[in-house]
C-alpha beads as a LAMMPS data file, in Angstrom:
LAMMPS data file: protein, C-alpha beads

90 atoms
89 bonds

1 atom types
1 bond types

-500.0 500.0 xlo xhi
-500.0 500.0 ylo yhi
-500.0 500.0 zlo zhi

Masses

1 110.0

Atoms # bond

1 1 1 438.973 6.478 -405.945
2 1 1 437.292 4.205 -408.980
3 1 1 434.791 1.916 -409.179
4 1 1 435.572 -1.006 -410.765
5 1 1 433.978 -4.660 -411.395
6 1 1 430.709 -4.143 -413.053
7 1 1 429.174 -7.425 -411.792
8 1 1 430.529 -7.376 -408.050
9 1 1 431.282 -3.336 -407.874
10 1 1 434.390 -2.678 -405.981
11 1 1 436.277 0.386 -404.706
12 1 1 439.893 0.901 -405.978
13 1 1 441.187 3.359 -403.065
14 1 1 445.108 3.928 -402.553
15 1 1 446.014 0.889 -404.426
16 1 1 443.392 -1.517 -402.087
17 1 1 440.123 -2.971 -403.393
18 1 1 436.793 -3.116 -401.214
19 1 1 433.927 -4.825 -401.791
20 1 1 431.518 -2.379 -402.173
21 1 1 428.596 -4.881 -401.004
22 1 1 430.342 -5.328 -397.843
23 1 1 430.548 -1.931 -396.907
24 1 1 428.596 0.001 -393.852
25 1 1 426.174 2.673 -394.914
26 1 1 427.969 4.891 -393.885
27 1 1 430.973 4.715 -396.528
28 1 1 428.214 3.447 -399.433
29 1 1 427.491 7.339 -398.412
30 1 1 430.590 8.460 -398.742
31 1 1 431.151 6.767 -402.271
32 1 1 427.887 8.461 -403.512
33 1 1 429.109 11.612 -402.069
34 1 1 432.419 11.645 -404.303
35 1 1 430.859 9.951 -407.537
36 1 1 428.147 13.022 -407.612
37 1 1 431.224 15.922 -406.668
38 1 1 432.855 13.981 -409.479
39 1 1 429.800 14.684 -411.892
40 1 1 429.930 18.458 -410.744
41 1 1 433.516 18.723 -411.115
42 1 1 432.835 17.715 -414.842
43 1 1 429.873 19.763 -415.687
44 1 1 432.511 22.593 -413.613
45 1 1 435.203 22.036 -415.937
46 1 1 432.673 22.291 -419.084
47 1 1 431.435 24.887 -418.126
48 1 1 434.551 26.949 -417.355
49 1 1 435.147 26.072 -421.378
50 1 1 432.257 27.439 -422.500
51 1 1 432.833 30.671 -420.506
52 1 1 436.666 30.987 -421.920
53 1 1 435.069 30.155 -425.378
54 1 1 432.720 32.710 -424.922
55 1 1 435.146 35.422 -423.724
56 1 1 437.752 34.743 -426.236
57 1 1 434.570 35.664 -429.059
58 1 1 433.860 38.852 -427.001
59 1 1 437.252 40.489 -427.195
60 1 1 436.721 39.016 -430.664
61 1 1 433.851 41.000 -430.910
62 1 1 434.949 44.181 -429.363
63 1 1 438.353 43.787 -431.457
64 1 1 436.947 43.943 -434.926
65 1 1 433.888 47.064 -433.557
66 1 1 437.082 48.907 -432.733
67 1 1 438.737 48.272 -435.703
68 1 1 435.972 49.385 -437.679
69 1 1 435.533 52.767 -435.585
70 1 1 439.112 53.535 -436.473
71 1 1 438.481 52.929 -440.232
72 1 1 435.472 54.890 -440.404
73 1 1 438.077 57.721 -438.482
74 1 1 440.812 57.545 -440.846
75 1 1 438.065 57.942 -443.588
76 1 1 437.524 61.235 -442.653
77 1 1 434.302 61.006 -440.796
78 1 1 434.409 62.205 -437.273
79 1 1 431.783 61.803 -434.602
80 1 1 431.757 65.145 -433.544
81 1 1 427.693 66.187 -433.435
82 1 1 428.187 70.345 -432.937
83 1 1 427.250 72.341 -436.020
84 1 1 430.830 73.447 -437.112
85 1 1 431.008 76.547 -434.943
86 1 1 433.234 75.126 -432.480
87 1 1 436.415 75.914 -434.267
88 1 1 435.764 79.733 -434.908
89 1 1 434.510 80.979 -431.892
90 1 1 431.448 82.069 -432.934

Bonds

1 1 1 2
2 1 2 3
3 1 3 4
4 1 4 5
5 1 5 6
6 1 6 7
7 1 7 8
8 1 8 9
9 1 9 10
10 1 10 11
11 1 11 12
12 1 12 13
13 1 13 14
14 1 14 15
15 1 15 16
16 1 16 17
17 1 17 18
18 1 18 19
19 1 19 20
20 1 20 21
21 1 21 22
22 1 22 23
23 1 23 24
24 1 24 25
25 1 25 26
26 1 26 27
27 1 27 28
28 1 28 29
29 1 29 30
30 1 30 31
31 1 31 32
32 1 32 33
33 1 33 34
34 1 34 35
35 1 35 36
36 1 36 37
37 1 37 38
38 1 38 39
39 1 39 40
40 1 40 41
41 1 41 42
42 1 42 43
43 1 43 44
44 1 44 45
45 1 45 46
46 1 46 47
47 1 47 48
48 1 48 49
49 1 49 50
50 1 50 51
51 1 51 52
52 1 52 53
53 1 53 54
54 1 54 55
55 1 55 56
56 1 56 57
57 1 57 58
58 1 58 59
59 1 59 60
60 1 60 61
61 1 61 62
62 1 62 63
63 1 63 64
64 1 64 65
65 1 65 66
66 1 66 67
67 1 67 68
68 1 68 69
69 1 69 70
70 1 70 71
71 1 71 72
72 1 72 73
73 1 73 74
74 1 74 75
75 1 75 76
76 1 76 77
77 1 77 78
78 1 78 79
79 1 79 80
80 1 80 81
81 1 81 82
82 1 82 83
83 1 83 84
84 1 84 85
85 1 85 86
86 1 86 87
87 1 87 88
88 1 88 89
89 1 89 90
């Protein structure tokens, strides 16, 4: 479905044009319907794109924090909090 004929607006629908003007409430409806479904469908699709965008940064994110907990590992650090004792027994 497209609109086209800015001056006398007409609907393009399977290959067949209809005066817009000369349609029953009804369908003028129905056209408004689909034009504003269209508009959602767009915002839909942007929004999708922003959430993949976003995502894509998060494993980014969590990537590069893991990366850098392994480095600070292979440095010899640990994250071990007891006092030592642990090994011995005591």
């Amino acid at each position: 479905m497209q609109i086209v004929d800015p001056d006398n607006p007409k609907l393009l629908l399977d290959g067949e044009e209809h005066e817009i003007q000369k349609l029953n409430e009804t369908c003028k409806y129905y056209i408004d319907q689909v034009q504003d479904l269209n508009a959602q469908m767009t915002q839909l699709k942007a929004k999708m794109h922003q959430v993949e965008v976003a995502r894509a940064g998060f494993i980014s994110l969590l990537k590069s924090e893991i990366a850098a907990q392994n480095n600070v590992f292979k440095d010899g650090d640990s994250n071990d909090t007891g006092t030592g004792d642990e090994a011995t027994g005591d």
